[in-house]
N, C-alpha and C positions, 0 to 999 in steps of 0.2 A: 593481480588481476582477478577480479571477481565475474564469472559468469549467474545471473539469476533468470529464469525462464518462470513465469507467472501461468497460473493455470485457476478452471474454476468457475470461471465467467460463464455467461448463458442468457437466455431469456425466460424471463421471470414476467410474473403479476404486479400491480400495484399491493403493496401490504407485505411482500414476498421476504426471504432470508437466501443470502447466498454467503458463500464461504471462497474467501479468493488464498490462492497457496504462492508464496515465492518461494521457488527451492534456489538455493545459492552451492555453488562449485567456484572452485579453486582457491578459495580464501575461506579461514574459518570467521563466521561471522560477526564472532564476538568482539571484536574489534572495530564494527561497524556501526556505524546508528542508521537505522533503514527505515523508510519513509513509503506511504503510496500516494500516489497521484492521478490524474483521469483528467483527458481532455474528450471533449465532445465538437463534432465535428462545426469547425467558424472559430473556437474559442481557444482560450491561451491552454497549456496545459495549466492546472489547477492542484494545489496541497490537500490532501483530505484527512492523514494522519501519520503520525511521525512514535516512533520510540528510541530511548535512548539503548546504548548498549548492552547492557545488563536486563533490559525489559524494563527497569524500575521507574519510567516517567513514561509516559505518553501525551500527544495534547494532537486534539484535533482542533480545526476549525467550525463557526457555528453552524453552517449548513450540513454538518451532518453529526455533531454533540451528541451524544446520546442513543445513536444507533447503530455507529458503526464503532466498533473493537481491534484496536490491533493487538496481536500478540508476538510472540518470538519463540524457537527453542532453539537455543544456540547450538542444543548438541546434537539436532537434527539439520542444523543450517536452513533455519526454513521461518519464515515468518508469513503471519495468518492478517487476514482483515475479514472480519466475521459483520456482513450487512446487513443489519434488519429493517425491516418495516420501507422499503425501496421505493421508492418514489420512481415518477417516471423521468425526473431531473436527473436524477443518478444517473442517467443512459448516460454510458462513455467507455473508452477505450483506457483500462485501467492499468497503471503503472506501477511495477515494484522499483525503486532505488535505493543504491548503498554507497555511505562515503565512510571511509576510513577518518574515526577521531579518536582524540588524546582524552577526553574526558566525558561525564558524562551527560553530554549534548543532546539536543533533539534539535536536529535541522528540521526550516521550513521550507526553504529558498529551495525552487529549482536547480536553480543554477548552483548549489550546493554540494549535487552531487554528481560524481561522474559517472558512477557504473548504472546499468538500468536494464531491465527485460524488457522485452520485444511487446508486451503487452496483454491484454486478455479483453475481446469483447463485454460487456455487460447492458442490458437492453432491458427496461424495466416498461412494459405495458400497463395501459392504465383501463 
């Protein structure tokens, strides 16, 4: 069982940088491939960026390529999603998830993983 509690979120400018934190408990990470996600209020929850185990793959989707960063330290149990240049679309209720895999995966799917934080506001004014 993995607990992760997400932290970091806030209200920001248009142009802005924010830094979102997952700290993870009870499982050592490294055995996870962990993802974040963000839904905004009417819409589905949505994939923003994924890395595989080791850190060594990452892949975002296009709406946000290029400005937002995930990272990992496994020996910290803690993986990062470093936002720049934020837009006021970015406003959403931001998600850390972890699924335990055998190799070295980057889920996309929702529905992929089972463990998840409670969440973290992010509210990008323009």
């Amino acid at each position: 069982q993995v607990q992760l509690v997400e932290s970091g979120g806030g209200l920001v400018q248009a142009g802005d940088s924010l830094r979102l934190s997952c700290a993870a408990s009870g499982r050592t990470l490294s055995m996870y491939a962990m993802g974040w996600f963000r839904q905004a209020p009417g819409k589905q929850r949505e994939f923003v960026a994924g890395i595989s185990r080791s850190g060594g793959s990452t892949y975002y989707p296009d709406s946000v390529k290029g400005r937002f960063t995930i990272s990992r330290d496994n020996a910290k149990n803690t993986v990062l999603l470093q936002m720049d240049s934020l837009k006021p679309e970015d406003t959403a209720v931001y998600y850390c998830a972890a699924e335990w895999v055998t190799t070295a995966t980057i889920l996309i799917n929702r529905y992929e993983y089972r463990y998840w934080g409670q969440g973290t506001q992010v509210t990008v004014s323009s």
